[in-house]
HTML snippet that shows the backbone in 3Dmol.js (N, CA, C, O; Angstrom):
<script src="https://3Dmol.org/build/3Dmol-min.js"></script>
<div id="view" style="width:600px;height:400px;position:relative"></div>
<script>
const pdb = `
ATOM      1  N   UNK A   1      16.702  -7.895 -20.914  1.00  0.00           N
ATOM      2  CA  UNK A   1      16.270  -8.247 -19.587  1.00  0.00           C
ATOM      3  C   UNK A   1      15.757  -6.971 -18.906  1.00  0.00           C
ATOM      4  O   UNK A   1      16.165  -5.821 -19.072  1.00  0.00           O
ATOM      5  N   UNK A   2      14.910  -7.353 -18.214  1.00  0.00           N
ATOM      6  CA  UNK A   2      13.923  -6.178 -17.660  1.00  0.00           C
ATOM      7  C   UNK A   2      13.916  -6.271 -16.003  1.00  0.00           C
ATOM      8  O   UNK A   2      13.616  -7.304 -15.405  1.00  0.00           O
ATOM      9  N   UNK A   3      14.291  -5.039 -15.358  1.00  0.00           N
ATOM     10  CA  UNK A   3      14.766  -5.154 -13.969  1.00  0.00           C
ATOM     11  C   UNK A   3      13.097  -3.949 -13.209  1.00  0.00           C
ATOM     12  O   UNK A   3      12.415  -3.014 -13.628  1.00  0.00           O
ATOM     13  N   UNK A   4      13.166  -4.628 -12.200  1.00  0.00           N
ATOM     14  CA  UNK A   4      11.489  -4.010 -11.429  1.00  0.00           C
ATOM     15  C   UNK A   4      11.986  -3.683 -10.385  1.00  0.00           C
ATOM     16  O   UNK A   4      12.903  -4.459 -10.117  1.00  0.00           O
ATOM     17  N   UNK A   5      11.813  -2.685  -9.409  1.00  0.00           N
ATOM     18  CA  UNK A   5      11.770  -2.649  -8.284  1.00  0.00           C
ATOM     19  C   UNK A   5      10.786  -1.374  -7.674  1.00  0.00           C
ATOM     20  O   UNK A   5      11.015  -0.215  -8.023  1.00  0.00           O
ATOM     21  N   UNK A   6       9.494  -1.763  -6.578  1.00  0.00           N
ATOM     22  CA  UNK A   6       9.147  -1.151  -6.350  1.00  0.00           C
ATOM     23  C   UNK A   6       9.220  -0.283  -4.932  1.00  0.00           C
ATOM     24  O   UNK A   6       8.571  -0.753  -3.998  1.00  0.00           O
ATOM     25  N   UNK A   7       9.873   0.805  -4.725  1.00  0.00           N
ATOM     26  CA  UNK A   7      10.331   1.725  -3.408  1.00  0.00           C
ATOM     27  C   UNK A   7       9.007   1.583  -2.319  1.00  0.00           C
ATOM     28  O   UNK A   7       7.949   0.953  -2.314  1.00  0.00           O
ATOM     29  N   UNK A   8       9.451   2.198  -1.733  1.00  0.00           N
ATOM     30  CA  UNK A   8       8.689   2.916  -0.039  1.00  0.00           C
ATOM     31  C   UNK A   8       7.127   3.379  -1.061  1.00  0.00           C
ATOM     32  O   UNK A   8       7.188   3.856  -2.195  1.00  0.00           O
ATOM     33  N   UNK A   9       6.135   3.155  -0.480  1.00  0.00           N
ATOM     34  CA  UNK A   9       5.439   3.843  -0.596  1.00  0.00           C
ATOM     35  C   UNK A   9       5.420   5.582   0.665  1.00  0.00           C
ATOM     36  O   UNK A   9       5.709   5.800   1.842  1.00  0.00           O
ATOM     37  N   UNK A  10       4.848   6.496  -0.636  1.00  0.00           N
ATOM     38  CA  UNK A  10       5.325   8.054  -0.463  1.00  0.00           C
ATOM     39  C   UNK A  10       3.679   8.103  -0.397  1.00  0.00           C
ATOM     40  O   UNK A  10       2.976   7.959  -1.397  1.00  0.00           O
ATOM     41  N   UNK A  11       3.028   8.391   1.308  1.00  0.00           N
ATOM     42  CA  UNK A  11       2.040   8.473   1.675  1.00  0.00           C
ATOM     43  C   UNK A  11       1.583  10.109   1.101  1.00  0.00           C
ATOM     44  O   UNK A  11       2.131  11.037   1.695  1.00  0.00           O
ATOM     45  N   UNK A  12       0.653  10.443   0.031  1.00  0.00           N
ATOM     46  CA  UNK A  12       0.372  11.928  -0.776  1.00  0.00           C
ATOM     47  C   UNK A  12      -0.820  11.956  -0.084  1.00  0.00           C
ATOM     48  O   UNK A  12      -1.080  13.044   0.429  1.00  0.00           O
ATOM     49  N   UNK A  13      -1.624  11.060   0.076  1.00  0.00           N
ATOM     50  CA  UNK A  13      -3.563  11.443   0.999  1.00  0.00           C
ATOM     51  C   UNK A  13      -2.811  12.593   2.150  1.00  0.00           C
ATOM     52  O   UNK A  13      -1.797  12.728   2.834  1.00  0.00           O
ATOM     53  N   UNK A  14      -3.927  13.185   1.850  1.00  0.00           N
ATOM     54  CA  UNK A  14      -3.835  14.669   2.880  1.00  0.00           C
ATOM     55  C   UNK A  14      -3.037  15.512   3.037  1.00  0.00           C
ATOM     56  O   UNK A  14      -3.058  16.427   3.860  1.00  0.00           O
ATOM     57  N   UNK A  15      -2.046  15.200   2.030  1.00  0.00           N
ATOM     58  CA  UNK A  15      -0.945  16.509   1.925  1.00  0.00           C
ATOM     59  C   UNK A  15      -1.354  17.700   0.953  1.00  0.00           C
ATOM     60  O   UNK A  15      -0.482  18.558   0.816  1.00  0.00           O
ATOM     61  N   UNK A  16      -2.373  17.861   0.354  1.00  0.00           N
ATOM     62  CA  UNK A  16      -2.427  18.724  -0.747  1.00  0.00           C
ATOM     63  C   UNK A  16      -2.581  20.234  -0.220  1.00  0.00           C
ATOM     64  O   UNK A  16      -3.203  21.073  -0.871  1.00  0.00           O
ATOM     65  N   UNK A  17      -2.080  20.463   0.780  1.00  0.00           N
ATOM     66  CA  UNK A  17      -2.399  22.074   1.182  1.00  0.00           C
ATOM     67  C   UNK A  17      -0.913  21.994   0.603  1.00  0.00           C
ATOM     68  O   UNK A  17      -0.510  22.569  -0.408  1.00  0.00           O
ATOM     69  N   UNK A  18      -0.086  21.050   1.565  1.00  0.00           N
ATOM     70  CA  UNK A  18       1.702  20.877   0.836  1.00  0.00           C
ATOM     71  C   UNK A  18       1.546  21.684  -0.500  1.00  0.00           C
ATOM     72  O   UNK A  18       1.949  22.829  -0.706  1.00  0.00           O
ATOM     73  N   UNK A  19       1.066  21.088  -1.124  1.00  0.00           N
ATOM     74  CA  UNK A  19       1.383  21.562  -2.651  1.00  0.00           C
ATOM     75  C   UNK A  19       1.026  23.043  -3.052  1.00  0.00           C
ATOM     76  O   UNK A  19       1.740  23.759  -3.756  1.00  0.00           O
ATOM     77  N   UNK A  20       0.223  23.277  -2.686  1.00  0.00           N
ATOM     78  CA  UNK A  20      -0.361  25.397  -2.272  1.00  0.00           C
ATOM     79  C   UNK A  20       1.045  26.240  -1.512  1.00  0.00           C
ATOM     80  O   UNK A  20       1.136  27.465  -1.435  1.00  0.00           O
ATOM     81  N   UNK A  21       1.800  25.511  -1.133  1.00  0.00           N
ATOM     82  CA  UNK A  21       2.834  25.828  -0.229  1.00  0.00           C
ATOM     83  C   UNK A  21       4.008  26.067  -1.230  1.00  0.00           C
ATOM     84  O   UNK A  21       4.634  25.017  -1.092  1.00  0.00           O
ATOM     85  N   UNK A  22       4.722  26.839  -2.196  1.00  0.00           N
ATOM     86  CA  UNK A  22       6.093  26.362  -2.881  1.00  0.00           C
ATOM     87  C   UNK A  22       7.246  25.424  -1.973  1.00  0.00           C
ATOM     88  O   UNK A  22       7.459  24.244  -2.249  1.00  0.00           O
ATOM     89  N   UNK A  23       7.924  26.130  -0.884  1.00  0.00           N
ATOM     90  CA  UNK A  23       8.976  25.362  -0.049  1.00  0.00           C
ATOM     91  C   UNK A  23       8.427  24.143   0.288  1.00  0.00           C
ATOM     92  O   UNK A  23       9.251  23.271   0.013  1.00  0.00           O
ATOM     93  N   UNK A  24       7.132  23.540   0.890  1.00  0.00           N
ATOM     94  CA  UNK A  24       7.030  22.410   1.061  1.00  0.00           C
ATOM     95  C   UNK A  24       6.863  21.673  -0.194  1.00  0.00           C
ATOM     96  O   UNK A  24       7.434  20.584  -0.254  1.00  0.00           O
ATOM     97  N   UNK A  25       6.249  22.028  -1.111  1.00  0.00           N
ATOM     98  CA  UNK A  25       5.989  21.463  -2.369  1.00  0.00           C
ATOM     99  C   UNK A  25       7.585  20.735  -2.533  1.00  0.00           C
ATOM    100  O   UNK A  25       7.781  19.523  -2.443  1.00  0.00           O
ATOM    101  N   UNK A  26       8.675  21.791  -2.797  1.00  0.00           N
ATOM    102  CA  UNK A  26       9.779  21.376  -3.162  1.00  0.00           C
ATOM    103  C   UNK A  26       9.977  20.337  -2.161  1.00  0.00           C
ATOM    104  O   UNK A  26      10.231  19.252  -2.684  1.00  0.00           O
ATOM    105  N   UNK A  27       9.931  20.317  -0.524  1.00  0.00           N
ATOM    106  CA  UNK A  27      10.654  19.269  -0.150  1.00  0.00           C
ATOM    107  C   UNK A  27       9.699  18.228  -0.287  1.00  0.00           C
ATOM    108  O   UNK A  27      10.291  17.241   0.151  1.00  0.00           O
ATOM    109  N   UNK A  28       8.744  17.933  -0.586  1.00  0.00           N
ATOM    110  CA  UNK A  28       7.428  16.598  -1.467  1.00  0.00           C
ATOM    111  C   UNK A  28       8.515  16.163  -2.598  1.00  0.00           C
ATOM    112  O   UNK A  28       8.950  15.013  -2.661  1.00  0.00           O
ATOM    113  N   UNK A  29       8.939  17.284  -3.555  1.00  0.00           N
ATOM    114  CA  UNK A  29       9.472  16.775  -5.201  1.00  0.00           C
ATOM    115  C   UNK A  29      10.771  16.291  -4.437  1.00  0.00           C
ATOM    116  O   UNK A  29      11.119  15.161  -4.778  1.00  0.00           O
ATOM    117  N   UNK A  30      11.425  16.790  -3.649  1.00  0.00           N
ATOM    118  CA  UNK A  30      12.619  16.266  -3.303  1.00  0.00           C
ATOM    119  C   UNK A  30      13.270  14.765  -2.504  1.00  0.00           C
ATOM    120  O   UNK A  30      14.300  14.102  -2.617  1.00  0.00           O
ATOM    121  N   UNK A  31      12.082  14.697  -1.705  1.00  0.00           N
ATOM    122  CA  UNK A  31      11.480  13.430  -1.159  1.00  0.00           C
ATOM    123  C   UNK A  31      11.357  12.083  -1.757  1.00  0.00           C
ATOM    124  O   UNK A  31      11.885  11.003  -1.489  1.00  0.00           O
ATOM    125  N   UNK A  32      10.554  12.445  -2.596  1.00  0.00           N
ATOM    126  CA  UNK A  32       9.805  11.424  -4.222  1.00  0.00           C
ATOM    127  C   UNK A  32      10.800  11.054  -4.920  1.00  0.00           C
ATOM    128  O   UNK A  32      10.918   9.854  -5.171  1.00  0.00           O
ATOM    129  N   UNK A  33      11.924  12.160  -5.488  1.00  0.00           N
ATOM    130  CA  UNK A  33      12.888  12.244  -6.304  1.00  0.00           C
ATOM    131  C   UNK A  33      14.403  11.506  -5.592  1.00  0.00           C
ATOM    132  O   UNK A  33      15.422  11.100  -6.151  1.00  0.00           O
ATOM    133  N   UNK A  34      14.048  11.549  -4.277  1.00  0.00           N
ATOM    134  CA  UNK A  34      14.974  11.075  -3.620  1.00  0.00           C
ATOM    135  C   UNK A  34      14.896   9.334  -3.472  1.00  0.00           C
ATOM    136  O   UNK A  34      15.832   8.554  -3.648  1.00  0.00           O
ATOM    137  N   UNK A  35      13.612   9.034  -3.129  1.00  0.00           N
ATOM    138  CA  UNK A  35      13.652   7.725  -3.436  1.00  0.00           C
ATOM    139  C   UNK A  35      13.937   7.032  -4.945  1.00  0.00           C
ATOM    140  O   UNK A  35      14.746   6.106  -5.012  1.00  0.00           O
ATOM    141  N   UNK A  36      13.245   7.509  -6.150  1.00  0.00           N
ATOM    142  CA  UNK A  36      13.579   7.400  -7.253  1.00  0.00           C
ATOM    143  C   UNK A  36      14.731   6.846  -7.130  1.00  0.00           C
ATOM    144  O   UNK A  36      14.908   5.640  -7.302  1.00  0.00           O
ATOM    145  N   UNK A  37      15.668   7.697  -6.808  1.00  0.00           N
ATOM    146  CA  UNK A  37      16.989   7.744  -7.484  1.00  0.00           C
ATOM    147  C   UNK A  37      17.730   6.508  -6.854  1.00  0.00           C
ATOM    148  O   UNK A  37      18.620   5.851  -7.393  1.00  0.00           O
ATOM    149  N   UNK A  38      17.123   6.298  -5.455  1.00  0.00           N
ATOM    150  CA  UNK A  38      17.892   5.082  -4.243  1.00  0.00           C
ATOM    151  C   UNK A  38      17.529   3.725  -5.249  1.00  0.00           C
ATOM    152  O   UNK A  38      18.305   2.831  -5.585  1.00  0.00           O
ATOM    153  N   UNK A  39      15.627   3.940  -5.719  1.00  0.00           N
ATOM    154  CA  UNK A  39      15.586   1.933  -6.646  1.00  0.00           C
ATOM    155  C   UNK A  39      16.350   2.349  -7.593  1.00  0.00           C
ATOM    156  O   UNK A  39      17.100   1.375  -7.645  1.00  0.00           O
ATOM    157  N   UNK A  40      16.737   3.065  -8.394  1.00  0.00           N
ATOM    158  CA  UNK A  40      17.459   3.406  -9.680  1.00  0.00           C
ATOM    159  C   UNK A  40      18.637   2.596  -9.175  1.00  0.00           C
ATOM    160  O   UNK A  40      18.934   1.566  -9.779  1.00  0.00           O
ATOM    161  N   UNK A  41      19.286   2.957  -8.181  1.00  0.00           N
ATOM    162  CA  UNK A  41      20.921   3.172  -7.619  1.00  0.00           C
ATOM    163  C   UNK A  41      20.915   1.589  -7.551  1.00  0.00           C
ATOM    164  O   UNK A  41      21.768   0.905  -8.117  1.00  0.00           O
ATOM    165  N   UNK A  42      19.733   1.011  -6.706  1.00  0.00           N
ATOM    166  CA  UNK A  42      19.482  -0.738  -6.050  1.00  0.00           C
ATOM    167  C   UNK A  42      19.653  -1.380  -8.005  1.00  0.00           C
ATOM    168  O   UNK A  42      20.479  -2.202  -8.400  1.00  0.00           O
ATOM    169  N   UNK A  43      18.765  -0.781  -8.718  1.00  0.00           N
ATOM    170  CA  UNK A  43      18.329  -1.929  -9.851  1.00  0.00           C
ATOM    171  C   UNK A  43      19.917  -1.437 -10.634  1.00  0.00           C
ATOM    172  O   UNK A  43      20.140  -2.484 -11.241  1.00  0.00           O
ATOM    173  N   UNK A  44      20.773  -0.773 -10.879  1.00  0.00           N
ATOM    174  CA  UNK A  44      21.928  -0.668 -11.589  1.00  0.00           C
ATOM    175  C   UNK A  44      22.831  -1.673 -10.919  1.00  0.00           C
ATOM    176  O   UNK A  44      23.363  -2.628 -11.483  1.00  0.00           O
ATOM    177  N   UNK A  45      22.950  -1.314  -9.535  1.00  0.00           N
ATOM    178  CA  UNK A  45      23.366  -2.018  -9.048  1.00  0.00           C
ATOM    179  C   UNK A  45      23.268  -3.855  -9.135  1.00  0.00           C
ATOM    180  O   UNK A  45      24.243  -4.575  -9.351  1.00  0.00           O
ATOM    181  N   UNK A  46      22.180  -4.227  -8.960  1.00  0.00           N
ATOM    182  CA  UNK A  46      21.751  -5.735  -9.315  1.00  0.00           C
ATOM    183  C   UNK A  46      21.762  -6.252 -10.593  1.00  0.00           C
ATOM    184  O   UNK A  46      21.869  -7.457 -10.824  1.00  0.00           O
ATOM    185  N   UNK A  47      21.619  -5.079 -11.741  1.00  0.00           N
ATOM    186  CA  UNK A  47      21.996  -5.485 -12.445  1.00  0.00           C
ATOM    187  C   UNK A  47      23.420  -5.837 -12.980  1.00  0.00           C
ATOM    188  O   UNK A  47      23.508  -6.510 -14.007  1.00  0.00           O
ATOM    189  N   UNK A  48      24.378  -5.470 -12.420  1.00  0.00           N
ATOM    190  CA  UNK A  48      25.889  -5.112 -12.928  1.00  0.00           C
ATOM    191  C   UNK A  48      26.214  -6.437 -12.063  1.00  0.00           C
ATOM    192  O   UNK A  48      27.290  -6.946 -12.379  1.00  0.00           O
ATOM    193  N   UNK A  49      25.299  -7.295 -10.739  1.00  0.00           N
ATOM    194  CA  UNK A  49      25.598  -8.594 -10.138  1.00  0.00           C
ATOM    195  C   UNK A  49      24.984  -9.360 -10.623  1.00  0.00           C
ATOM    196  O   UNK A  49      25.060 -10.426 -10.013  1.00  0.00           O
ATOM    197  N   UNK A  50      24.180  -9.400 -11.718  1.00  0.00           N
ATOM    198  CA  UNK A  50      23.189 -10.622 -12.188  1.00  0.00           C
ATOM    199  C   UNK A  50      24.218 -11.380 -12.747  1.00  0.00           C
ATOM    200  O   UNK A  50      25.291 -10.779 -12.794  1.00  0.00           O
ATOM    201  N   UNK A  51      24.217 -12.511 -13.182  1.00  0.00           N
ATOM    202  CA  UNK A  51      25.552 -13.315 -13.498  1.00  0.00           C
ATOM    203  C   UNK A  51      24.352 -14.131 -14.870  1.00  0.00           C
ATOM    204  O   UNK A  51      24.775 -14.973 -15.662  1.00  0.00           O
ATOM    205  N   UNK A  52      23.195 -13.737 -14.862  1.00  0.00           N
ATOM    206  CA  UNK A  52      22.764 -13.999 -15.941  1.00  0.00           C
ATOM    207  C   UNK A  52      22.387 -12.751 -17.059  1.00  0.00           C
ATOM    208  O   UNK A  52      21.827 -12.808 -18.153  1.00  0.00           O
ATOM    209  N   UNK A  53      22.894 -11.715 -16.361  1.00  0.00           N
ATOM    210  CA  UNK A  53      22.668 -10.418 -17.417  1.00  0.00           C
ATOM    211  C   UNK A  53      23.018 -10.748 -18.929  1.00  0.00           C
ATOM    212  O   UNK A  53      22.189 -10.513 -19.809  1.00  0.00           O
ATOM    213  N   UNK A  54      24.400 -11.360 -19.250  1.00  0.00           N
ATOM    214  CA  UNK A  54      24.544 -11.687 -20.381  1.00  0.00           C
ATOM    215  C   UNK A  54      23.690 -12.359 -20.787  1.00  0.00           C
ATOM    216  O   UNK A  54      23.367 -13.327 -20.098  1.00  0.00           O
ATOM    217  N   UNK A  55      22.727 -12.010 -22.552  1.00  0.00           N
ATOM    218  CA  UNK A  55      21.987 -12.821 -23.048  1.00  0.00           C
ATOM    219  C   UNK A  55      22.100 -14.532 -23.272  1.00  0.00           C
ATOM    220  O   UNK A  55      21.257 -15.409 -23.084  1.00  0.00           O
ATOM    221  N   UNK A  56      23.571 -14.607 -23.775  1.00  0.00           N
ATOM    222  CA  UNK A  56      23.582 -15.983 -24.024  1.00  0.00           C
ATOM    223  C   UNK A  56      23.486 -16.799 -22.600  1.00  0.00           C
ATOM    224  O   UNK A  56      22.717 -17.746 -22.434  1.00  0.00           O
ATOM    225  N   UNK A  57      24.394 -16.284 -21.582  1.00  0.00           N
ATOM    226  CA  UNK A  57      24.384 -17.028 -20.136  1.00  0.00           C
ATOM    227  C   UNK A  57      22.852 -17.340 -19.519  1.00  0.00           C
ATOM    228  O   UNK A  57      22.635 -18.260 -18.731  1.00  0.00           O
ATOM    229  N   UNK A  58      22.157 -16.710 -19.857  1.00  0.00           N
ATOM    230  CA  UNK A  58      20.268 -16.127 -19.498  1.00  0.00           C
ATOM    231  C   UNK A  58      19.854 -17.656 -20.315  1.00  0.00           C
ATOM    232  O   UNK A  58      19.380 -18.592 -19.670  1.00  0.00           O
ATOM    233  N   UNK A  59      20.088 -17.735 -21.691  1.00  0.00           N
ATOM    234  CA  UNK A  59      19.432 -18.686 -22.753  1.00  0.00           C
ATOM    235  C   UNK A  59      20.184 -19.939 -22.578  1.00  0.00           C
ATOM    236  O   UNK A  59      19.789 -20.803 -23.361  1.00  0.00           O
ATOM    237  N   UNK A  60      21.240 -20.360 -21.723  1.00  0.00           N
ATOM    238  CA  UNK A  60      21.903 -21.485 -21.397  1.00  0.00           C
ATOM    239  C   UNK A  60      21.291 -21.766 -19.785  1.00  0.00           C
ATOM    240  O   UNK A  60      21.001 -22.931 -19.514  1.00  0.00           O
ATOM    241  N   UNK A  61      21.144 -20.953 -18.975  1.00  0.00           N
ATOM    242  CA  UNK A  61      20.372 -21.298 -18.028  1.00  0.00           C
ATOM    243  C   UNK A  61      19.039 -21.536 -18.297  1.00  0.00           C
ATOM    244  O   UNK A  61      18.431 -22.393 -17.657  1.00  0.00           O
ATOM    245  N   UNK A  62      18.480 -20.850 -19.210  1.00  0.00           N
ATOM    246  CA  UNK A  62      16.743 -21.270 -19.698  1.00  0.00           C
ATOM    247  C   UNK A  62      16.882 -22.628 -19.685  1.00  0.00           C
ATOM    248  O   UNK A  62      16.432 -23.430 -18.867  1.00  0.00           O
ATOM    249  N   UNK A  63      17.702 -22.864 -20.892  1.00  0.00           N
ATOM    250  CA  UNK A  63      17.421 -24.080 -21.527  1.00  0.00           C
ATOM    251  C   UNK A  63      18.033 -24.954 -20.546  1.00  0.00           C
ATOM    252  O   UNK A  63      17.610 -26.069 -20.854  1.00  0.00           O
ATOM    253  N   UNK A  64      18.990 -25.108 -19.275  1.00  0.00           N
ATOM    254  CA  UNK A  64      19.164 -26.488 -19.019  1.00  0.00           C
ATOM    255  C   UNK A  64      18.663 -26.556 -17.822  1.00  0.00           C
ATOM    256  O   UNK A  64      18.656 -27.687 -17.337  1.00  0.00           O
ATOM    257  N   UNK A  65      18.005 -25.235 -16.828  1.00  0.00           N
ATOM    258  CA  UNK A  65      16.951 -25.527 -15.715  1.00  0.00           C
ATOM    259  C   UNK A  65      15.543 -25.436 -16.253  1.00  0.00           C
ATOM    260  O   UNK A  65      14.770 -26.168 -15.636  1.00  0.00           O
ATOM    261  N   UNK A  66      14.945 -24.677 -17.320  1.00  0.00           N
ATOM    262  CA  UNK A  66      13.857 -24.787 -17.895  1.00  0.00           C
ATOM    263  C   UNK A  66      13.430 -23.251 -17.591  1.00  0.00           C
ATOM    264  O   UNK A  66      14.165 -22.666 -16.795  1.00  0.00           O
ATOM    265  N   UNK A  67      12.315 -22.514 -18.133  1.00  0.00           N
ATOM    266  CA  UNK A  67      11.761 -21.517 -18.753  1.00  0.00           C
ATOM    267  C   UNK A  67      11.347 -20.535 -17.449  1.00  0.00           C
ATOM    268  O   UNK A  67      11.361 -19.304 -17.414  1.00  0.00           O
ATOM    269  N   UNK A  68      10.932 -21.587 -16.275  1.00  0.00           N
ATOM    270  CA  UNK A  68      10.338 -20.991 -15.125  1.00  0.00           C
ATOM    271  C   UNK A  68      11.430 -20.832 -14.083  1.00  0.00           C
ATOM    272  O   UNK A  68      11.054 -19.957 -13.304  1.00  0.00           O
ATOM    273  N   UNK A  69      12.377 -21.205 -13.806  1.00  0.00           N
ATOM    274  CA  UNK A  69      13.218 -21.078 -13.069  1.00  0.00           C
ATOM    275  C   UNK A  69      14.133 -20.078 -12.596  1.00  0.00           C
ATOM    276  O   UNK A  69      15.020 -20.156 -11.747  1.00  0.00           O
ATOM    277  N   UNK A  70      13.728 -19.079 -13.344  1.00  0.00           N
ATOM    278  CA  UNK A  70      14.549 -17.735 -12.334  1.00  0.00           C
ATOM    279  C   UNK A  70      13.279 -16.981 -12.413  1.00  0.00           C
ATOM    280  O   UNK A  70      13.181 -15.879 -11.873  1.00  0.00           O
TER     281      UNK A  70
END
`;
const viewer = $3Dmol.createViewer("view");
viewer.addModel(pdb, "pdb");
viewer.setStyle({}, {cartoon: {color: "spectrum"}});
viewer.zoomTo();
viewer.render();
</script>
């Protein structure tokens, strides 16, 4: 099973002097890296509550609501 989640968009148009800068550069990587880690934290999380994570529980719900249903 395959878990998606897409964060905040991290507005980069017109920051590129930022990046000529080391200290701001770092707080850009730190920023970026910081959200990363929050969908990481959300999708572990949802996954460890899916109650269909188990394969067989996933293939018993397929089959008795049908293919499209989650």
């Amino acid at each position: 099973m395959f878990y998606y989640y897409f964060g905040k968009p991290i507005q980069t148009q017109g920051r590129e002097s930022e990046l000529r800068d080391g200290k701001k550069a770092q707080e850009l990587y730190l920023e970026v890296k910081s959200e990363v880690e929050k969908c990481l934290a959300y999708l572990r999380e949802k996954r460890e509550k899916d109650p269909y994570r188990n394969i067989l529980a996933h293939f018993i719900h397929q089959a008795t609501h049908g293919f499209t249903h989650i």
